[in-house]
C-alpha positions in Angstrom: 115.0 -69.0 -125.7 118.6 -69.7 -125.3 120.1 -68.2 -122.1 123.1 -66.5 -124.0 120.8 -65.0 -126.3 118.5 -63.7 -124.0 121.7 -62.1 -122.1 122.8 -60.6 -125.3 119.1 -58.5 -124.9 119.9 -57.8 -121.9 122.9 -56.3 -122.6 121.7 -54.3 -125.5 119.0 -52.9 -123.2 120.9 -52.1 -120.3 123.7 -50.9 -122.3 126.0 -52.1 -119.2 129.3 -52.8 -121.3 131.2 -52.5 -124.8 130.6 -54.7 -127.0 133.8 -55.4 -127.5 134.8 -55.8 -124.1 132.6 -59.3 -124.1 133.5 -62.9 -124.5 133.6 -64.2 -128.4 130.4 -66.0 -127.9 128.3 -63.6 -126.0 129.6 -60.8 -128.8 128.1 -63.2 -131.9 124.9 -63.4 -130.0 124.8 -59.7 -129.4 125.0 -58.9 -132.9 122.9 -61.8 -134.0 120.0 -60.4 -132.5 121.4 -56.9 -133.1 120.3 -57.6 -137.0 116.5 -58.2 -136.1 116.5 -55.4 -133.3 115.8 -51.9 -135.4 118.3 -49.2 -134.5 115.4 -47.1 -132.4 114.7 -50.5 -130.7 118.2 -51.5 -129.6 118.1 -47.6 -127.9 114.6 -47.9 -126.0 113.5 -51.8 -127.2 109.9 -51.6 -127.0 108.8 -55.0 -126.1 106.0 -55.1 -128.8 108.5 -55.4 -131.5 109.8 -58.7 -129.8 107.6 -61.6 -130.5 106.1 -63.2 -127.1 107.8 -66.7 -127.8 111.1 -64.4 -127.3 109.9 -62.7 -124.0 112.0 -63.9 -120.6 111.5 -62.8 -117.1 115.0 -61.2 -117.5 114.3 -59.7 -120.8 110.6 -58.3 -119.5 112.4 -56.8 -116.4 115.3 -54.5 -118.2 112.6 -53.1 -120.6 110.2 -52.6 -118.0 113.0 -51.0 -115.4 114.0 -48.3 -118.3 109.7 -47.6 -119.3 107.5 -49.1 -117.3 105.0 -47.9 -119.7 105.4 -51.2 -121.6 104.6 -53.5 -119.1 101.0 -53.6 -120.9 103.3 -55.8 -123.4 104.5 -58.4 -121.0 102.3 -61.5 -121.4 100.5 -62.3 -118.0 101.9 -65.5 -117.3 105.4 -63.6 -117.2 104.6 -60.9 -114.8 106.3 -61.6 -111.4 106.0 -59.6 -108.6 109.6 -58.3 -109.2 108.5 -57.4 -112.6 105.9 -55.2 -111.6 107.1 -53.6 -108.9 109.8 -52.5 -111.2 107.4 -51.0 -113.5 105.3 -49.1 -110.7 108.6 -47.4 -109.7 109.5 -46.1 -113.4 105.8 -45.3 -114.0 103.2 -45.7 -111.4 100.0 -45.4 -113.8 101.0 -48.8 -115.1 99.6 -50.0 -111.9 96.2 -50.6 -113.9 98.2 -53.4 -115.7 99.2 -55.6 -113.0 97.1 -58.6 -112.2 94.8 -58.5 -109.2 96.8 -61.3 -107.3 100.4 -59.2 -107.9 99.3 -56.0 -106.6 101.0 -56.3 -103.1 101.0 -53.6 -100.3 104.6 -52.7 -101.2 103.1 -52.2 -105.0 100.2 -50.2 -104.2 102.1 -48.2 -101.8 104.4 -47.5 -104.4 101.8 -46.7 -107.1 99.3 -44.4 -104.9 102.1 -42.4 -103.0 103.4 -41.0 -106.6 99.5 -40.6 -107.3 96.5 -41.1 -105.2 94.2 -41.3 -107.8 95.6 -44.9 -108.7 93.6 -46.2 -105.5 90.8 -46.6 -108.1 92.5 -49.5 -109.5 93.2 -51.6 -106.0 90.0 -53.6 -105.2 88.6 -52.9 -102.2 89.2 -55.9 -100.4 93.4 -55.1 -101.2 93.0 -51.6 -99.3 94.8 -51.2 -96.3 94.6 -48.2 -93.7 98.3 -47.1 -94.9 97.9 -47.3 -98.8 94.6 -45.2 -98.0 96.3 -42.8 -96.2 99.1 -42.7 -98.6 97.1 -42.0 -101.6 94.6 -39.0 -100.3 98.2 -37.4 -98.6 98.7 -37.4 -102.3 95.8 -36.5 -104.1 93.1 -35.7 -101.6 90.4 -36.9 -104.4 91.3 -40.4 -104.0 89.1 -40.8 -100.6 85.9 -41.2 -102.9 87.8 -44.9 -103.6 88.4 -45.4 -100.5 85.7 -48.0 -98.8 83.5 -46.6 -95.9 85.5 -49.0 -93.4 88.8 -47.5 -93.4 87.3 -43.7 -93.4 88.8 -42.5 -90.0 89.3 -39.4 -88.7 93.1 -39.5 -90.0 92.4 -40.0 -93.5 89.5 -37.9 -93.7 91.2 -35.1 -92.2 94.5 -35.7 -94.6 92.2 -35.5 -97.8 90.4 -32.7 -97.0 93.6 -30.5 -96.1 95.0 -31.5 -99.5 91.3 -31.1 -101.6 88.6 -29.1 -99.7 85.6 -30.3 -101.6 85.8 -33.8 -100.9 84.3 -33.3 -97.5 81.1 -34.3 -99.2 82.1 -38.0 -99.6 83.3 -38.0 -95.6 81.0 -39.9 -93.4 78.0 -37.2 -91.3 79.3 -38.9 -88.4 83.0 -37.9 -89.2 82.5 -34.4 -89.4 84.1 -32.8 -87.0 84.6 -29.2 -86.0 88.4 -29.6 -87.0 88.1 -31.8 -90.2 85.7 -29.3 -91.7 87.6 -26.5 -90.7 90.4 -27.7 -92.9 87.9 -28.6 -96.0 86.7 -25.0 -95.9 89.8 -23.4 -94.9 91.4 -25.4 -98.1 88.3 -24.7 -100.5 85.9 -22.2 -99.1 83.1 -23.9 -101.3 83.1 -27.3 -99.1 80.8 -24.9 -96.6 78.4 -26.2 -98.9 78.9 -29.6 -97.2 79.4 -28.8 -93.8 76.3 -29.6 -91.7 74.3 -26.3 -90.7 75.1 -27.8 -86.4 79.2 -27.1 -87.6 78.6 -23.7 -88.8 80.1 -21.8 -86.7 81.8 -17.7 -87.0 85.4 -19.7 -87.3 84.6 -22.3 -90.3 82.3 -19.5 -91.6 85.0 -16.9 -91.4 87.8 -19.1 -92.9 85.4 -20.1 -96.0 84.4 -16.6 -97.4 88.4 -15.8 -96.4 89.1 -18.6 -98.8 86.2 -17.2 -101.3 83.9 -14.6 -100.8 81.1 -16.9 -102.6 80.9 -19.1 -99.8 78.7 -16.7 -98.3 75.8 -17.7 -100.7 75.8 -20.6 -98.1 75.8 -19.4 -94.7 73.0 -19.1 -92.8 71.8 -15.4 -92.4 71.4 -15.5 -88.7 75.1 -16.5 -88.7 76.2 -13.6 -91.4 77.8 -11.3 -88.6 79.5 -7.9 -89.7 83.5 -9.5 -90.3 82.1 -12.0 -92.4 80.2 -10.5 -94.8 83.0 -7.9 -95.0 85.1 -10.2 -95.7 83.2 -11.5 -98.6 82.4 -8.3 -99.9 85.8 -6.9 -99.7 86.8 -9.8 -102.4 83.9 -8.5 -104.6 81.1 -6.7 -104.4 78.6 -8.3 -106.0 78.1 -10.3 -103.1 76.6 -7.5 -101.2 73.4 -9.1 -102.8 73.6 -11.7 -100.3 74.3 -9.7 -97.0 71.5 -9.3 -94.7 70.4 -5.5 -95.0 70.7 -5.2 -91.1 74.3 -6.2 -91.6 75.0 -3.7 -93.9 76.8 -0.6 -93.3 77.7 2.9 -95.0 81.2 1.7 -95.4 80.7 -1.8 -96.3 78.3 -0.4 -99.4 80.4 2.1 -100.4 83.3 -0.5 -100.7 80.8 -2.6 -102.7 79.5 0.0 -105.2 83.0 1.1 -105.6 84.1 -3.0 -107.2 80.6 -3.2 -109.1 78.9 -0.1 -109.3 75.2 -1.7 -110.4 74.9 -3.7 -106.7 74.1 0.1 -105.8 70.5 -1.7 -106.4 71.0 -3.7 -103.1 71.8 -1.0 -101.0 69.0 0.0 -98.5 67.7 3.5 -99.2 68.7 4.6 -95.9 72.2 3.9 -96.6 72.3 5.8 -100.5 74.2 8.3 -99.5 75.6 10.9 -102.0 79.0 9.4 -101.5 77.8 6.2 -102.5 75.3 7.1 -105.5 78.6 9.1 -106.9 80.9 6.3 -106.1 78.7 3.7 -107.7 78.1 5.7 -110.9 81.2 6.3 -111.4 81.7 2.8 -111.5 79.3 2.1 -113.9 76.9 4.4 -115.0 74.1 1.9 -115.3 73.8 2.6 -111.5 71.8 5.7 -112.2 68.9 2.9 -112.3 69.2 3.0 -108.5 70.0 6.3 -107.5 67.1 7.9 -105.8 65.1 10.6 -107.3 66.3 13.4 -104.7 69.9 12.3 -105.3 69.8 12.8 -109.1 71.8 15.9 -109.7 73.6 17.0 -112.1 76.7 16.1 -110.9 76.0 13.1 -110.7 73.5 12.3 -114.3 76.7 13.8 -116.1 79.0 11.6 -114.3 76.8 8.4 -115.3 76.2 10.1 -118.8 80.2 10.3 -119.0 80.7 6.4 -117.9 77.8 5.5 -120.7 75.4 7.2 -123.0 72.8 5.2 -123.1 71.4 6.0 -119.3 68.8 9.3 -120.4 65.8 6.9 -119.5 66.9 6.8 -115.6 67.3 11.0 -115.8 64.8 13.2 -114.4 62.9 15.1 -117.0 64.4 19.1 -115.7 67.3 17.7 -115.9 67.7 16.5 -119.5 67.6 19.3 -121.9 70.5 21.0 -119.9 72.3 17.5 -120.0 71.3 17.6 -123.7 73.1 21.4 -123.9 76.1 20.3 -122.0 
């Protein structure tokens, strides 16, 4: 292509000056390819609509500097380093399009710190220690592409503090007390993936803090009294899972009272009245669970008013008056 001609695109893509304002012979050329250039292209120029015997370096570069996007469209003989570099910076996905031998530190740094996830498209062998690091500060996912020799305790530590669960693609040997502290801390379910050695009250304490669930995988000799109050005081239905030599009046009655019907896990010695009334009222189903001796009344007609359909679970002298009432 002639070089005034592909300055005239240039101009119409960058949109720099006036028309009029040019030289005689640079206006003529604007306008000539002005007539083959739709009105939507001459505004964003997508470089499918210009034939690839019309594509320059120049011409490539202004599109891909104002949509990086269409970088896909530049032939692979045109793309320079410049020319890619340019399209990273407007829109990092586009990373997947440049060519193995262009993708440069200063490229992939570019890509990965806007986000991580685009590590996946670096090979391995193109991975340095800094656009590791860069990429799970970024999206802490991205340390499941990054290769087993540059997992140190920096970047394993940075990924998990930004994505908790991804402690279960960090090394055995690079769990430490502090790395899954911050996985757990971040995600209370990565206790999943902390070796049962690293347990300890702290990382057990910070993972039901984070969610109560978490307790479904702690080990009971290590479920002490604050933790599974802790996990219970986010919901009760975890009461199922606390040791019944852990559990106390107060800790069941705060359970019943979120979800009535774990009045089934309560150790008979601890079914109170307080607690039988606290849990029916709650959900009259718990009637199931109330003891014989504790079946009043009181407390039938309470279930009865939370739910009809709980007769079955009332003593037999006590349903005609229930009946009556």
């Amino acid at each position: 292509m002639e070089t005034l001609e592909t300055l005239a695109i240039v101009t119409l893509i960058n949109r720099q000056v006036e028309i009029k304002t040019l030289p005689l012979q640079l206006q003529k050329a604007v306008l000539d390819v002005g007539n083959w250039l739709t009105t939507f292209a001459r505004y964003t120029l997508n470089l499918d609509q210009i034939v690839d015997r019309m594509k320059t370096p120049e011409i490539c570069l202004a599109i891909v500097s104002r949509n990086g996007s269409l970088l896909n469209y530049v032939p692979d003989y045109l793309k320079t380093h410049e020319i890619c570099l340019a399209a990273v910076k407007q829109q990092e996905w586009v990373l997947k399009y440049v060519p193995d031998r262009l993708k440069m530190c200063d490229i992939c740094l570019v890509a990965v710190t806007q986000d991580g996830l685009l590590l996946k498209y670096i090979p391995d062998h193109l991975k340095t220690y800094d656009i590791c690091l860069a990429a799970v500060t970024k999206t802490g996912l991205a340390l499941k592409y990054v290769p087993d020799r540059l997992k140190t305790y920096e970047i394993c530590l940075a990924a998990v503090t930004q994505t908790g669960w991804v402690l279960v693609v960090v090394p055995d040997h690079l769990k430490t007390h502090d790395i899954c502290l911050a996985a757990v801390t971040q995600e209370g379910f990565a206790l999943r993936y902390v070796p049962d050695h690293l347990k300890t009250h702290d990382i057990c304490l910070a993972a039901v803090t984070q969610t109560g669930f978490a307790l479904k995988y702690i080990p009971d000799h290590l479920k002490t009294h604050d933790i599974c109050l802790a996990a219970v005081t986010q919901t009760g239905l975890l009461l199922e899972f606390v040791p019944n030599e852990v559990k106390t009046h107060d800790m069941c009655l705060l359970a019943v009272t979120h979800r009535g019907f774990v009045l089934g896990h309560v150790p008979d010695h601890l079914k109170t009245p307080d607690i039988c009334i606290a849990a029916v009222t709650q959900n009259g189903y718990a009637l199931e669970y109330v003891p014989d001796h504790l079946k009043t009344y009181d407390i039938c007609q309470i279930a009865m008013g939370k739910t009809g359909n709980v007769m079955r679970y009332v003593p037999d002298h006590l349903r005609s008056k229930l009946y009556e009432s």
